[in-house]
C-alpha positions in Angstrom: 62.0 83.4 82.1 60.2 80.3 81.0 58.5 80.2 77.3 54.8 81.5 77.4 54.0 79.0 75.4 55.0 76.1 77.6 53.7 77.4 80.2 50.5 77.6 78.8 50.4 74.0 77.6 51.0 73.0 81.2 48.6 75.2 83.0 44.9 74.3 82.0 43.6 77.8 83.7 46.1 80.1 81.5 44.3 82.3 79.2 44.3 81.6 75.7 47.1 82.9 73.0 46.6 86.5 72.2 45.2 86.5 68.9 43.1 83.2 69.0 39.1 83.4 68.3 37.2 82.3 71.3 36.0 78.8 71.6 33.4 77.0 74.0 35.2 74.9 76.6 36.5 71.5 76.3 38.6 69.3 78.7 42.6 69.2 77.6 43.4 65.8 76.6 46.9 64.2 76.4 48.4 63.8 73.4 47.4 60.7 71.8 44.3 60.2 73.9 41.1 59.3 72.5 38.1 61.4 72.2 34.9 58.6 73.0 34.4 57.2 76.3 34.4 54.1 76.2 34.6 53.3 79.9 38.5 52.9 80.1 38.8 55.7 81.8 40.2 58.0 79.1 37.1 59.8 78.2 36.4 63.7 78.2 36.7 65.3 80.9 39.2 62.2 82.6 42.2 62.8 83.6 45.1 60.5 82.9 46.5 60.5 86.2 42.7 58.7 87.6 42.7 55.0 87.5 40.6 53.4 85.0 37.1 52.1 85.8 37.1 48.9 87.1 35.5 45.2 86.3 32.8 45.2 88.8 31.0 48.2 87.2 32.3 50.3 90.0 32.6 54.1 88.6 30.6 53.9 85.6 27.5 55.1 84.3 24.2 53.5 86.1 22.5 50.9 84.1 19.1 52.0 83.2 16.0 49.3 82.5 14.3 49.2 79.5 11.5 51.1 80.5 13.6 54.0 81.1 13.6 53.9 85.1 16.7 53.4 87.2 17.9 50.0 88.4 19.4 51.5 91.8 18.7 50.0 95.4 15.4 52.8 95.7 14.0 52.7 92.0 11.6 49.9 90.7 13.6 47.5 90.1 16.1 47.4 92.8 15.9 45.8 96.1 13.8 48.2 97.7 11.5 48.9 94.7 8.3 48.2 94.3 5.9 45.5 93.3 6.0 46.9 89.5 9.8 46.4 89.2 12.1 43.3 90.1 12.4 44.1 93.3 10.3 42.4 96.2 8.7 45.7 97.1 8.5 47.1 100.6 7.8 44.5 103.4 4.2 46.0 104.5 2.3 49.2 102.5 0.9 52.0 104.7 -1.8 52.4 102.2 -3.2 48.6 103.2 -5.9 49.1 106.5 -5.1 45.3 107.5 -1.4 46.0 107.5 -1.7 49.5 109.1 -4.2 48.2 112.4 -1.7 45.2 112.3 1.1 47.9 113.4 -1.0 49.3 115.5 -2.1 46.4 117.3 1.7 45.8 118.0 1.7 49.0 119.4 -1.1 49.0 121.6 -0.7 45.5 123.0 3.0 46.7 123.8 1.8 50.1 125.6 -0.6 48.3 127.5 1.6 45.3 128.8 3.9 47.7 130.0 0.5 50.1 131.9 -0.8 47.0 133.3 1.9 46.7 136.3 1.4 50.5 136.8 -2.1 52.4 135.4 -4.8 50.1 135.1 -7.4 51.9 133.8 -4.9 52.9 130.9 -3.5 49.1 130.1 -7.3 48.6 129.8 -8.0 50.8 127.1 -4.7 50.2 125.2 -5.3 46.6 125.6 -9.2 46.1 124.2 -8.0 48.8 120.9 -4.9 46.6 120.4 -6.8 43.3 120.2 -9.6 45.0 118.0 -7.0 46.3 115.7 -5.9 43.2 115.7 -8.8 41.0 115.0 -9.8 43.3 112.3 -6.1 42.8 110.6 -6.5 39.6 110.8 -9.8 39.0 109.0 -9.1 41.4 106.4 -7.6 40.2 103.0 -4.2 41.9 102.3 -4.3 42.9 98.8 -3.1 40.9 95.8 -1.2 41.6 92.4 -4.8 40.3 90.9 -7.1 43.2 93.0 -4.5 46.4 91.7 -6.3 48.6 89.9 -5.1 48.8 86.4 -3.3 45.4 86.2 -3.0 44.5 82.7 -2.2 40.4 82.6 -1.3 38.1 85.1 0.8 39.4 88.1 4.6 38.9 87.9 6.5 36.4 90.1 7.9 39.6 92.1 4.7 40.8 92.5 3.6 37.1 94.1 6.4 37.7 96.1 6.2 40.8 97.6 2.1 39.9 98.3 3.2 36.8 99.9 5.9 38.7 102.1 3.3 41.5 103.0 0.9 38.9 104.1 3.1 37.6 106.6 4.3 40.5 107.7 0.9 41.2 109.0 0.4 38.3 110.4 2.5 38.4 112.6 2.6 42.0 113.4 -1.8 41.0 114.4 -0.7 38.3 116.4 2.0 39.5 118.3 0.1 42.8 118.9 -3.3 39.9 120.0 -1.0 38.0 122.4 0.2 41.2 124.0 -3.1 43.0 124.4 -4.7 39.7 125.5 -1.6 39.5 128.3 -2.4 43.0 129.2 -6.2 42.5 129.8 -5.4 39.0 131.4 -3.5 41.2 134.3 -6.0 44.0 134.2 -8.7 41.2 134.8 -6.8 39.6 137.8 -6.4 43.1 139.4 -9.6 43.8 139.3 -10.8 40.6 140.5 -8.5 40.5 143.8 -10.2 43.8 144.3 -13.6 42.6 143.6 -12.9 38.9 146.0 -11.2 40.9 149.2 -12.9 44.3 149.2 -13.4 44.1 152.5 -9.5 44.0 153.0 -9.4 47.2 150.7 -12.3 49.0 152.3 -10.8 48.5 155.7 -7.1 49.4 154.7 -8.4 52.9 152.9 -10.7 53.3 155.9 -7.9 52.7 158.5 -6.4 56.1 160.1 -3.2 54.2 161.6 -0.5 51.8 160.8 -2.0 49.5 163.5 -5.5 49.5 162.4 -4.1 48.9 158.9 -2.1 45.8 160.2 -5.5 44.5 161.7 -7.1 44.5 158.1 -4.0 41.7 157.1 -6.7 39.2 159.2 -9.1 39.8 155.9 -6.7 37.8 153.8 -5.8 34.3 153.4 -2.4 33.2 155.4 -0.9 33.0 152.1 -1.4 36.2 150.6 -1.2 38.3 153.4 2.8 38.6 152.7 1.9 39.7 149.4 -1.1 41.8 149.4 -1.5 43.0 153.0 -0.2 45.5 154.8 3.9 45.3 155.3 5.4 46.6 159.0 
């Protein structure tokens, strides 16, 4: 029968010796092991069988910045933080009006390309919003590090930055959302002005109770667009 006392020392959930006071818990250390954490890997709470932390920083404690917020990828001064950190801040801010008609000019002038081959009166709509969105994007100011409310001193370099980035991002969010409405009501326009130059072709071909009598409206149209407008045997 093995010693109660070895088997103790081995097990780290065995119960305490009979007779010893109770004590809050601490982690067993091997003999000869150090107390501190130092970042070696033999602090509390470490066991000696884990490797050691290594040189890249990988497995210890996060770095914090001296205004006690994190340095991490999402806090203010990571890569994704925002303009009061290091980071560059987010690409565009939802709070900004110009950036937020820019997205929806995008939007819009995307919607309405793709209505214009099939719904009209829809690509129409979508298409003058989208290029008032972005029109209105486009002549308002994006805000600058100097316009925040409560900026003490002049704006930080990252702040320039992230300004500068937000600016462009607009930009071309207006214009791309501008060039597609504009496409959009370009075809819209065309449609409606076929219609408007051979009504008589339309008026005859929705008045027309036969296939025949709807051929004979194809003599409304020029020779060259009677294979694509008219009436098909």
């Amino acid at each position: 029968m093995p010693d109660r006392q070895s088997t103790n020392d081995s097990n780290p959930f065995a119960p305490p010796p009979e007779g010893q006071p109770d004590q809050p818990w601490q982690p067993r250390l091997p003999e000869g092991s150090q107390g501190s954490d130092d970042g070696s890997g033999s602090g509390p709470g470490w066991s000696s069988s884990q490797p050691g932390r290594s040189s890249d920083g990988f497995g210890g404690r996060p770095e914090r910045s001296p205004g006690g917020q994190g340095g991490g990828p999402g806090g203010p001064g990571g890569p994704g933080g925002g303009p009061d950190g290091q980071g560059p801040g987010l690409r565009w801010d939802p709070t900004d009006p110009a950036q937020r008609r820019a997205r929806y000019a995008v939007l819009s002038g995307m919607w309405a390309f793709f209505f214009a081959f099939f719904v009209q009166e829809v690509a129409l709509l979508l298409g003058a919003l989208g290029a008032y969105w972005a029109i209105s994007a486009l002549r308002t100011r994006t805000k600058t590090p100097e316009a925040a409310e409560g900026a003490d001193g002049p704006p930080s370099p990252a702040q320039v930055v992230a300004a500068a980035t937000a600016n462009r991002a607009k930009q071309t969010a207006a214009i791309s959302g501008l060039v597609a409405s504009a496409l959009a009501l370009m075809i819209v326009a065309s449609g409606f002005l076929v219609h408007l130059v051979y009504r008589d072709f339309y008026e005859c071909r929705a008045d027309a109770l036969t296939k025949e009598s709807q051929l004979a409206c194809n003599d409304l149209l020029p020779k060259p667009l009677q294979d694509t407008l008219g009436v098909r045997e």
